[in-house]
N, C-alpha and C positions, 0 to 999 in steps of 0.2 A: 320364700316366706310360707310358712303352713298355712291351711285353708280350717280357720277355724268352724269348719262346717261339716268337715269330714273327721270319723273315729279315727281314733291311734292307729290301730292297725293298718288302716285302708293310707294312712298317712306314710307308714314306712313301707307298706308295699308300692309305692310311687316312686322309692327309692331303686338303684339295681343294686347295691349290695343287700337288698335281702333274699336275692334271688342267687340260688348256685348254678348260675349256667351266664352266659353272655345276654344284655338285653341292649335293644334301641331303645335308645334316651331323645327324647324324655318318653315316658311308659307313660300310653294312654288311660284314661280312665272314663268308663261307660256307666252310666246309672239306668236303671229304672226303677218303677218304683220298690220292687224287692228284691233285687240285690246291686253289687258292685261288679262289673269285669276290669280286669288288666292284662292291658296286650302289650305285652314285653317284647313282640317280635317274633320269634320262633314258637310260643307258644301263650296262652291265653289263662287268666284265673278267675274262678268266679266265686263269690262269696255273697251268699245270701243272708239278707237283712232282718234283723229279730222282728219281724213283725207279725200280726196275726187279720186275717180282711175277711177270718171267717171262712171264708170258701180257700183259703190258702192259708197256714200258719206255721212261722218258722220260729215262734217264739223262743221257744228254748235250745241251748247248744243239743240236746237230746235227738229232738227234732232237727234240726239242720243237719246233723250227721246223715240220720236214716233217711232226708227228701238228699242229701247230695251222692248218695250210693244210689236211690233211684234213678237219681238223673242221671249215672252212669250206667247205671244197668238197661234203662231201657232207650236210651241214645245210641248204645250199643247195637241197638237192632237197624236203623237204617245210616248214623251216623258211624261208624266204630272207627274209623279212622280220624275223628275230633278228638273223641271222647278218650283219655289217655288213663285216670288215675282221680282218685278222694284223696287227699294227705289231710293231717294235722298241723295246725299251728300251734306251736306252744310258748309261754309269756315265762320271761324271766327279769322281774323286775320291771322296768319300762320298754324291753324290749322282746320282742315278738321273732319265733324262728319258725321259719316252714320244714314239716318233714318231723319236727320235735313234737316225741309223743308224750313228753313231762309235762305236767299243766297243761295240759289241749283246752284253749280259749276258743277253738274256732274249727272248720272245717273248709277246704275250698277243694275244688273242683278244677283240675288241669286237663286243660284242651290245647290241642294244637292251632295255633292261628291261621287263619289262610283272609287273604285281601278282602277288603269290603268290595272290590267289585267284582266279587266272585257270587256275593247275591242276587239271587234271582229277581229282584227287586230292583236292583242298581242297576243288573241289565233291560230289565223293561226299560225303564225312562233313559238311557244311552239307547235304545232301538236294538238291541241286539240278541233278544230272546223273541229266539225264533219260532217258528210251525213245528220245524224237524225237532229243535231242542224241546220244544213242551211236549211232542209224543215220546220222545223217550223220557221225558217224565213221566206220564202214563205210564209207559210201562213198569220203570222204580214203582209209582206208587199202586200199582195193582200186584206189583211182585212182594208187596209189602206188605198190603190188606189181604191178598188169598194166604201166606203165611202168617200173618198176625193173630193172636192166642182167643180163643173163645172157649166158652163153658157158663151151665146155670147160673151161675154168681155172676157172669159179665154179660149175659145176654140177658139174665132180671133189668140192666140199666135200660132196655128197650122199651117196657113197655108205656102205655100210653100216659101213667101216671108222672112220671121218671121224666120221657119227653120233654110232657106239659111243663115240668115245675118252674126250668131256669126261663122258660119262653116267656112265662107268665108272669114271673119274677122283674124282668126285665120290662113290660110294661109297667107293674108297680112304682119304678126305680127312674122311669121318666116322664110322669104324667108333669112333673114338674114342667118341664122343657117345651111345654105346649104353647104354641104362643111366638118363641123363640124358633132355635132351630127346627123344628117341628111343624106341622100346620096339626088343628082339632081332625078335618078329615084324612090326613096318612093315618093318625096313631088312630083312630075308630074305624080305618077300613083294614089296616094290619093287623089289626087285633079281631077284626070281626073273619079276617081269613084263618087264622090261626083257629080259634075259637070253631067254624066248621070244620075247619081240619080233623081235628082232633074230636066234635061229635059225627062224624061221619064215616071218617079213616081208620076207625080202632082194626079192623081187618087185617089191612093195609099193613100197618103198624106190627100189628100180631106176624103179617107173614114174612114182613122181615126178620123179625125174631127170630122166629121157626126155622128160617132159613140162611141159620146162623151169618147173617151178614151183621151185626152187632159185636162187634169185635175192639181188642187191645189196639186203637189207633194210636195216631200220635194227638190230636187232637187241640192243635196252634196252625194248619199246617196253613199257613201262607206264604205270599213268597220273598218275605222278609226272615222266612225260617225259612231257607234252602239255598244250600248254594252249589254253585257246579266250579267245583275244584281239581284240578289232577284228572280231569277228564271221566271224573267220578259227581253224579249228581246224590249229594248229600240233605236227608230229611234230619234236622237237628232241633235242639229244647223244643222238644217232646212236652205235654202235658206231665207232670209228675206229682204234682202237689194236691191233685183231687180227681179221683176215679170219677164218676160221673162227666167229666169234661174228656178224659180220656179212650172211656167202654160206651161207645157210641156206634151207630151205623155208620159204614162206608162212605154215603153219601156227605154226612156231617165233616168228614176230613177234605172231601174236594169240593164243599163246599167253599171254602175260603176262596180258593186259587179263584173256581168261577166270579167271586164278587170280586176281587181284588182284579181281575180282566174286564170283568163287565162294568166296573165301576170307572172304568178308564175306556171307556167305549171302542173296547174289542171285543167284538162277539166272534170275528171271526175267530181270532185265536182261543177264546173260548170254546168253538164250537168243535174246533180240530183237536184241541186236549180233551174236553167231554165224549166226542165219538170216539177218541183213540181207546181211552181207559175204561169204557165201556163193553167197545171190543176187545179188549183184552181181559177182561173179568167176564164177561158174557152177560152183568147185572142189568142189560137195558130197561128191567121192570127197575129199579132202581132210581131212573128218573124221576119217576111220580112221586116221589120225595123229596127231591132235591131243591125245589121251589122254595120248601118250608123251612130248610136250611141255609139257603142261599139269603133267605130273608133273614133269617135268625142271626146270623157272623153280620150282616151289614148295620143289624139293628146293638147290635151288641160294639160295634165300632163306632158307631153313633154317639151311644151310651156313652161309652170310658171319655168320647171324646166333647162330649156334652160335661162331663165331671169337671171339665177345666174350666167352665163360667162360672163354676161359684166359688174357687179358690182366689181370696183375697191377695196372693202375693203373684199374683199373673196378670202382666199391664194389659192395656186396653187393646192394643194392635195383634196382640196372642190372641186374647180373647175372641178380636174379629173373626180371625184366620180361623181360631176353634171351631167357633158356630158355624162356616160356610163348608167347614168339612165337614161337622157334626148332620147339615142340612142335608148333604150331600147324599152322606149314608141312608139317612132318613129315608132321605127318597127312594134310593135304589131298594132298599127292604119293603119299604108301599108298593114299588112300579114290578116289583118280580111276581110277585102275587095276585095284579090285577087280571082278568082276564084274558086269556088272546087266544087269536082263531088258529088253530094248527091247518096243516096243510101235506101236504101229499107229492109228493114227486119220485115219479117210477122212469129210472132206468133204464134202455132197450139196444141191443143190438149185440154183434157176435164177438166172440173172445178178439180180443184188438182191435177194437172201433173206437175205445176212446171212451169207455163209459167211467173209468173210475178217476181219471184227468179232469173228465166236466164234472162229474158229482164233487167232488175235491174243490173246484174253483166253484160251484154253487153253491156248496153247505159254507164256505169262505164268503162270500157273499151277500150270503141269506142268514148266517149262524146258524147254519141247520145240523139236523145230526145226521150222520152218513152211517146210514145202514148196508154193508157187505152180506150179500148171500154168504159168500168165502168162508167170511167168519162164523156165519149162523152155522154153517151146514159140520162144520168142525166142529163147533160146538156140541152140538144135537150128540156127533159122534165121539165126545171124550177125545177128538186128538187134537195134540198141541197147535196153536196157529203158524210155529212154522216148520213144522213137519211135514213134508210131502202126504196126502192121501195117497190110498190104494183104492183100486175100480170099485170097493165096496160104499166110498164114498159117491159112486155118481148111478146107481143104480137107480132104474124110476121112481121106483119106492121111496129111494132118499131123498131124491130130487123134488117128490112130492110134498116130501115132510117139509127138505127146506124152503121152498115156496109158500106153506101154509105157514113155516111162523115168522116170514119174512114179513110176510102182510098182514101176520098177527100184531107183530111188535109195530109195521108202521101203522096201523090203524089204533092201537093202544096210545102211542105217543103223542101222533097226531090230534086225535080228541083231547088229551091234556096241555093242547096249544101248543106245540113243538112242530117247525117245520120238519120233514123228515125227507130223505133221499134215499132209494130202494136201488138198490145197487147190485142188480142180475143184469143175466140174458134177456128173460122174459122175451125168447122168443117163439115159445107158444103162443096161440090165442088165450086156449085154458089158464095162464099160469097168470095173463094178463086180466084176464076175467076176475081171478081172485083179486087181485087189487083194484080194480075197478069196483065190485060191487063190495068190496070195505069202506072204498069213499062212500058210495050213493050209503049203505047203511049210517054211515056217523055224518052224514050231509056235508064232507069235507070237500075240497078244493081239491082238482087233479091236475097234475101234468104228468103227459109220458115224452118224455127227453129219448127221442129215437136216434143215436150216435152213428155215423156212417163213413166207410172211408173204402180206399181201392182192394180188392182181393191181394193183392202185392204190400198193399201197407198193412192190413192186417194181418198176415203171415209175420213180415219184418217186425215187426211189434211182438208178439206173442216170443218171436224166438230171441229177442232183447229182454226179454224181463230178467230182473233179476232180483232178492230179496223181497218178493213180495209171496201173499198167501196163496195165491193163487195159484191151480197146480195146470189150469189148462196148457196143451200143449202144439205144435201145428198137426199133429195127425188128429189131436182132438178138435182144432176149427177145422179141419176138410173136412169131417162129419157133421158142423154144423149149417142149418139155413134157419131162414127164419119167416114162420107164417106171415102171412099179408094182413094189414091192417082191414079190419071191419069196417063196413060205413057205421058201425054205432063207436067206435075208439078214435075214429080220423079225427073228431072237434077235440080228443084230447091232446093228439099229437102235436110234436113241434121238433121239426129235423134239424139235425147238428152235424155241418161236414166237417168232421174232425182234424180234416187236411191243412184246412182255412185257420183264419183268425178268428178265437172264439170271442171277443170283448162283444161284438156288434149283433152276432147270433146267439148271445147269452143276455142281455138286455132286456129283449122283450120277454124272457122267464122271470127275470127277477122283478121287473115293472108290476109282473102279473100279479 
């Protein structure tokens, strides 16, 4: 029986003889609100809906052609194995052929299908997106943003004007909802963040510009767009319908994933994708951003999902369920922007003691970010993180440098309320003195987490490593010792026998 509620077309493509290849019957059908998919099995079509929302418009077959060549051309960048082909549809009489370029009534977009629980979404709630699995997304999505297209015309969508407009738009667009899912003080303390933000940060703002981090994102990226298929993690529909959602900074694209974790109260695994993909761009000033996005995607989830209380043809128990998610959001865009005290946690002991084992189970703990010398000092020097350094990487001069912006970036983060975990030797006095008097400057909170284990387990350890950045070697621990604690560091200290069970000796760190 046809569904008198769906077009003609969309009605014989339900069929499989309009299709020239095999399909599973019956062929699904997907809606949102602009467009149609059909997943025939083997492969997937999409067909986008004549309509126009202003910030997207496909009104005309004109239009549909040119947004369905976008979405292949630029899906092509991190999807290319979905993204297959635009064909034609063409109408003869009352019926409709694919591939027919005579009368083209339509355009659709062929993709190859792969299982719904291949999204990254599907697998959160099954439990089975993991630590490991979200840092090698990090790394997909930093192999993506450092290649992703920049220039004048896409870095102009940065600046403060550009920002502000949709942020500000989007309070416009809910003062309604006040009352409702909403309370008076989130939407007047979200807005009064934003609102400094933006008179205070234009700097800020400028220098990510400048610093061409304002780039061709994909700008959807959640993890209901991504899925890991064929042992391949795929970033798929892309923003294509309106550049300003799409030429945005870095942050604005990992922003999603972070709410979409933290709104499902994993910080840890938030905090282990945020430090991995950080470390792997080197963006750590990046963060001071992120806040403002992170609130932005949850307020804007809010939004669409606030739009369904005032559709008349949506019963009452939708309704519920809309607004307890719409609150939800809400909340989470208030509470990311409230203030919070950052904190400080320093690292100590020699190549194979166990330092980057506990900082790993604390930033997991804490949601903190894990900062690696490793990765700084590779930084500093242009080499890939996992490329072996040469001696010119450990050179005191280097070693210097890397300790100054180790405890650069942790006293930067820290004051913008980020726990942070510093992740050396620091078995100087000096090297510990830097970080010591970055806390007392920014009146931060410290810990030094002094890691420990037998001359024989550290040896054993350092000659197991394997795939990590790390280039230390065992002739490089027999040249290390490590200075003695000060009586002005001992009230920081707090010893970790790394031999041991750490649940019970990592405890009163985290209490702390």
């Amino acid at each position: 029986m046809a569904n008198a509620s769906l077009p003609p077309l969309i009605e014989q493509m339900l069929q499989p003889e309009f299709y020239p290849h095999d399909v599973q019957t019956p062929i699904q059908l997907m809606q949102t609100h602009v467009s149609y998919v059909l997943l025939t099995g083997e492969f997937a079509y999409k067909v986008k809906k004549p309509v126009d929302f202003g910030f997207l418009n496909y009104s005309t077959l004109e239009k549909r052609q040119h947004f369905c060549a976008e979405e292949l051309r630029l899906n092509q960048r991190a999807a290319a194995s979905l993204y297959l082909d635009v064909l034609p549809i063409g109408q003869a009489g009352d019926r409709f052929q694919l591939g027919d370029v005579d009368n083209v009534v339509e355009y659709v977009v062929k993709m190859r299908q792969f299982p719904q629980s291949a999204l990254l979404s599907q697998m959160f709630e099954q439990g089975d997106l993991t630590a490991a699995l979200l840092q090698q997304l990090a790394e997909a999505i930093a192999d993506f943003h450092l290649t992703a297209k920049t220039n004048d015309y896409i870095r102009a969508f940065g600046t403060v004007e550009n920002v502000r407009q949709s942020i500000d738009e989007n309070y416009d667009q809910t003062a309604g909802f006040i009352g409702g899912p909403q309370t008076q003080p989130q939407f007047d303390e979200t807005k009064a963040y934003t609102d400094q933000f933006f008179a205070t940060q234009q700097g800020l703002l400028q220098q990510r510009l400048e610093q061409d981090k304002i780039r061709a994102c994909h700008g959807d990226l959640h993890l209901n767009n991504i899925c890991y298929w064929q042992n391949q993690l795929l970033l798929f529909d892309c923003i294509e319908f309106n550049e300003p959602f799409r030429f945005v900074d870095v942050m604005f694209d990992i922003a999603y994933i972070i709410m979409d974790l933290t709104v499902a109260e994993r910080q840890d695994l938030a905090a282990s994708f945020l430090s991995h993909y950080v470390e792997c761009t080197g963006d750590w000033e990046g963060l001071q951003v992120l806040p403002l996005y992170v609130s932005r995607q949850s307020y804007v989830r809010a939004k669409v999902t606030s739009f369904l209380l005032g559709d008349p043809s949506i019963d009452a128990a939708v309704k519920q369920a809309a607004s307890a998610k719409a609150a939800k959001y809400y909340t989470l865009a208030w509470s990311y922007v409230q203030p919070q005290t950052g904190r400080l946690l320093m690292m100590c002991g020699l190549s194979g003691a166990g330092k980057s084992t506990v900082a790993q189970e604390l930033s997991r703990q804490l949601g903190a970010i894990y900062l690696r010398s490793d990765a700084v000092r590779k930084h500093l020097a242009g080499v890939p993180l996992r490329d072996r350094g040469d001696d010119s990487l450990y050179t005191p001069e280097m070693n210097q440098k890397t300790y100054e912006r180790l405890t650069e970036l942790g006293g930067l983060l820290a004051s913008q309320g980020y726990t942070v975990i510093l992740d050396a030797k620091f078995d100087r006095e000096a090297t510990r003195q830097l970080a010591i008097a970055q806390a007392q400057t920014l009146n931060l909170p410290l810990t030094i987490v002094h890691c420990q284990a037998a001359p024989e387990d550290l040896a054993q350890r350092v000659r197991d490593r394997q795939g990590d950045i790390a280039d230390a070697t065992v002739a490089v621990l027999a040249q290390q010792t490590l200075e003695p604690f000060t009586a002005a560091e001992s009230p920081y200290v707090k010893s970790i026998d790394t031999t041991q069970a750490l649940t019970t000796q990592l405890a009163t760190i985290v209490e702390a």
